[in-house]
ROTI-577655 format. One record per residue (C-alpha): residue in one letter; y, z, x. Coordinates in steps of 0.02 Angstrom, whole numbers, plus 50000, padded with zeros to 5 digits. Example, Ala and Ser with C-alpha at 12.3 -4.5 7.8 and 13.67 -1.06 7.14 Angstrom:
A497755039050615;S499475035750684;
This chain:
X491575221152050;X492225224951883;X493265238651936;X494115225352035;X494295214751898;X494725227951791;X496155233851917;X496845215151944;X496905213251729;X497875229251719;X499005226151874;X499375207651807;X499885218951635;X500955231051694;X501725216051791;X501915206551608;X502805221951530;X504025225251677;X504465206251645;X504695206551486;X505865224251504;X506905215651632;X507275199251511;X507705211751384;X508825219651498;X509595201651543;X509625196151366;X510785210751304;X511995211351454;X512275193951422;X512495194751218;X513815209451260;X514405194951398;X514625184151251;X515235197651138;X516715201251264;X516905183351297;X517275180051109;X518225193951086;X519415190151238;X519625170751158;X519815178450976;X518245167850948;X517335177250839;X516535163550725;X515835153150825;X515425140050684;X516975137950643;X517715137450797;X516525120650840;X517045111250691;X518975115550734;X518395106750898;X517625093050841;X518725089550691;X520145088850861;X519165076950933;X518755067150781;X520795067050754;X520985061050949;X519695044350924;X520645039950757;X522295042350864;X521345031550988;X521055017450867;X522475016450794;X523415014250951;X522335000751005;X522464990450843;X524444993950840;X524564990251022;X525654974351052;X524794959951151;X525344945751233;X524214932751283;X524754919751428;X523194909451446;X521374912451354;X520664921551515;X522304933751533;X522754946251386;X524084961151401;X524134975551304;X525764980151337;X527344972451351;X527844963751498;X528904970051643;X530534959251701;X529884960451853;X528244950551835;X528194932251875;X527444928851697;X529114939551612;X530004926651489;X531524936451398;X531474935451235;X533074924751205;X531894910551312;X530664913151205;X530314900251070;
């Protein structure tokens, strides 16, 4: 019985270490995967390249914000607010000479 116990221990080894060889093997093909990757975008900091992205994005919300506050509006009654100006062709259009 302990042969057999012995066998199973040393087959469930071997079994470990071919695992482990064969996420190696994975693990470099896809750093060189990430190398060419890089290299093709001209990405080759990757740190710098994510606060470039995120300072874009921080830029886009303030753009965002702005816009909204800036944005005209023209209320017609408390329940209906535009946020842009109105068309000639809607019923609630009053020209501007009209206005008062």
């Amino acid at each position: 019985m302990n042969e057999l116990n012995r066998r199973a221990a040393k087959d469930t080894v071997d079994q470990a270490f071919e695992q482990v060889a064969e996420a190696q093997a994975r693990t470099v093909h896809a750093q060189t995967a990430l190398t060419d990757f890089r290299s093709r975008e001209k990405l080759i900091d990757p740190n710098r390249a994510s606060v470039a992205g995120s300072d874009i994005v921080s830029q886009l919300d303030a753009q965002i914000l702005n816009l909204r506050a800036s944005a005209t509006v023209w209320p017609r009654s408390p329940r209906r607010v535009r946020t842009c100006p109105p068309r000639p062709e809607d019923p609630a259009f009053e020209p501007s000479a009209t206005r008062r």
